[in-house]
C-alpha positions as CSV (number, residue, x, y, z in Angstrom):
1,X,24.2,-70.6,29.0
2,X,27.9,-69.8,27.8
3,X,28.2,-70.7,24.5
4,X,30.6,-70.4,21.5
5,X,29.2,-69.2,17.9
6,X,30.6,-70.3,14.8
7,X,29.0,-70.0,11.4
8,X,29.3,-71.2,8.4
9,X,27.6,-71.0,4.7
10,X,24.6,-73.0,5.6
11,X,24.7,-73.4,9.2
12,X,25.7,-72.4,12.6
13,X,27.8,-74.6,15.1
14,X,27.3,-74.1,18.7
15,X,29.2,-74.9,21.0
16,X,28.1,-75.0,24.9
17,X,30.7,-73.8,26.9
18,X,29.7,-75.7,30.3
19,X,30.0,-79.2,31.5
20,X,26.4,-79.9,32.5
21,X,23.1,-79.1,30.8
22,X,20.6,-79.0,33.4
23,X,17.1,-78.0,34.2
24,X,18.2,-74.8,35.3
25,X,19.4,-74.2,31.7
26,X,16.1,-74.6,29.2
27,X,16.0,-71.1,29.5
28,X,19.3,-70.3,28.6
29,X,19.0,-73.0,25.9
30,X,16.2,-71.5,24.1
31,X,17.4,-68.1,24.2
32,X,20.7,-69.2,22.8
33,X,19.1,-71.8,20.3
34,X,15.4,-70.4,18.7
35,X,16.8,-66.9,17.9
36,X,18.8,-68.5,14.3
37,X,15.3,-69.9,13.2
38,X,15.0,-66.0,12.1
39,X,17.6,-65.6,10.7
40,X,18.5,-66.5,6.9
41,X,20.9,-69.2,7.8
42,X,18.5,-71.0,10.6
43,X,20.3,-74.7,10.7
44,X,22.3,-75.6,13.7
45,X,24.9,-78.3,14.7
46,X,25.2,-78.4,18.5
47,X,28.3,-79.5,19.2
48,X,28.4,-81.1,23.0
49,X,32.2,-82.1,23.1
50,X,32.4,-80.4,26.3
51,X,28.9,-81.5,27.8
52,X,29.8,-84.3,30.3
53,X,26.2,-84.8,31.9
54,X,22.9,-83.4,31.1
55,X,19.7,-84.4,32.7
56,X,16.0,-85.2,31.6
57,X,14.6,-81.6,31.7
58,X,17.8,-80.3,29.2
59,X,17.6,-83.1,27.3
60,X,13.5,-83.1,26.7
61,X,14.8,-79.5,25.9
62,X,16.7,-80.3,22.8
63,X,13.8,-82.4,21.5
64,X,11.4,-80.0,21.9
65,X,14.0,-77.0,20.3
66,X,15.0,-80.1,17.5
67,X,11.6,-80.3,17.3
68,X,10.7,-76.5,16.5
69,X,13.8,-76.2,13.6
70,X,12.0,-79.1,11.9
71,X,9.0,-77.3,12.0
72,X,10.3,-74.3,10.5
73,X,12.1,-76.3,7.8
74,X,15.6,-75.8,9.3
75,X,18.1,-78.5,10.4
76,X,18.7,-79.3,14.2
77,X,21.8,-82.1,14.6
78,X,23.5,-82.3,17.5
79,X,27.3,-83.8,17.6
80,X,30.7,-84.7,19.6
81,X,28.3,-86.4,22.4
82,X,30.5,-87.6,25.2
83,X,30.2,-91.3,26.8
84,X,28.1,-90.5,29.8
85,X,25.5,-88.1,27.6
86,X,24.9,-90.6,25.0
87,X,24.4,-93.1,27.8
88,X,22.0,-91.2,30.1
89,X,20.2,-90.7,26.4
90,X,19.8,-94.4,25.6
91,X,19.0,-95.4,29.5
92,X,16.0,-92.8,28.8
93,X,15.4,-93.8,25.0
94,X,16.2,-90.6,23.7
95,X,19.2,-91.7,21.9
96,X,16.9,-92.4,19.3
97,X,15.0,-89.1,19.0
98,X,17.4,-87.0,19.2
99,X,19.2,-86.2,15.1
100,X,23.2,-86.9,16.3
101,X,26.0,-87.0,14.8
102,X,29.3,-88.8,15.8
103,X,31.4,-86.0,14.6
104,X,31.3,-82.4,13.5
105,X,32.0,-83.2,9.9
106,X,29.4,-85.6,9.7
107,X,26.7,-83.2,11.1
108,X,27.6,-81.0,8.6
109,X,26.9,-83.6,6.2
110,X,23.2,-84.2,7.9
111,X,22.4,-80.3,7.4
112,X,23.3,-80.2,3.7
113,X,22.0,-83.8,2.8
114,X,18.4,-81.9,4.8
115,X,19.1,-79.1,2.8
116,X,18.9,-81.0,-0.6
117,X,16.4,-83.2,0.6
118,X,14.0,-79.8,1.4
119,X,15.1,-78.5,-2.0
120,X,13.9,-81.5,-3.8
121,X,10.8,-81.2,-1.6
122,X,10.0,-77.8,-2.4
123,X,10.3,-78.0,-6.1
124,X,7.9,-81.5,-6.1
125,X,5.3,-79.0,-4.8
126,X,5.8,-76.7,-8.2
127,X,2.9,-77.6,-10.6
128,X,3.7,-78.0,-13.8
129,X,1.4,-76.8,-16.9
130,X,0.1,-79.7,-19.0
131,X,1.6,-79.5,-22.1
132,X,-1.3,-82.4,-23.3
133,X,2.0,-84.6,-24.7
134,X,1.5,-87.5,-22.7
């Protein structure tokens, strides 16, 4: 899978260079994808402005790499879908699953509102002594 890379502070944006996603791409998709989940900046924006189709086995893809950023507290928010993608995802009620985004911008603002939200998260899980001044 061609794609372009750009990255930013606290995320990457890909950037599929090919009209269709397609079976014949999971592969290519998680070989292009799963490798920033080592890195230090592991959240991605997948931006699919040139994507015109994708089919069943790409899109059960996605979910399933969405799935694995989640899962290694890193954001996963795709953007820039084109009329016949978000289509064949809410024919097959996956517009719903899948974390999009109408715009670039706006799945920037997805990744750092996760970001905070993970922050928060993490410092809930700090225990605090008790100081016994209740």
């Amino acid at each position: 899978m061609q794609v372009k890379i750009d990255t930013k502070e606290k995320f990457h944006v890909i950037t599929p260079n090919e009209p269709v996603l397609s079976a014949t791409m999971t592969d290519g998709m998680d070989t292009a994808l799963l490798p920033f989940l080592q890195n230090d900046v592991k959240n991605v924006v997948l931006n699919l402005q040139q994507v015109e189709a994708i089919d069943a086995a790409a899109a059960a893809k996605l979910l399933q790499i969405q799935q694995n950023f989640y899962e290694n507290n890193a954001s996963f928010v795709s953007c820039n879908l084109q009329k016949n993608v978000n289509a064949f995802l809410a024919e097959n009620e996956l517009d719903d699953l899948l974390n999009t985004a109408p715009t670039e911008s706006e799945a920037w603002d997805i990744v750092q509102m996760e970001e905070i939200e993970r922050e928060l998260l993490d410092t809930e899980d700090i225990e605090f002594p008790d100081t016994g001044n209740e």
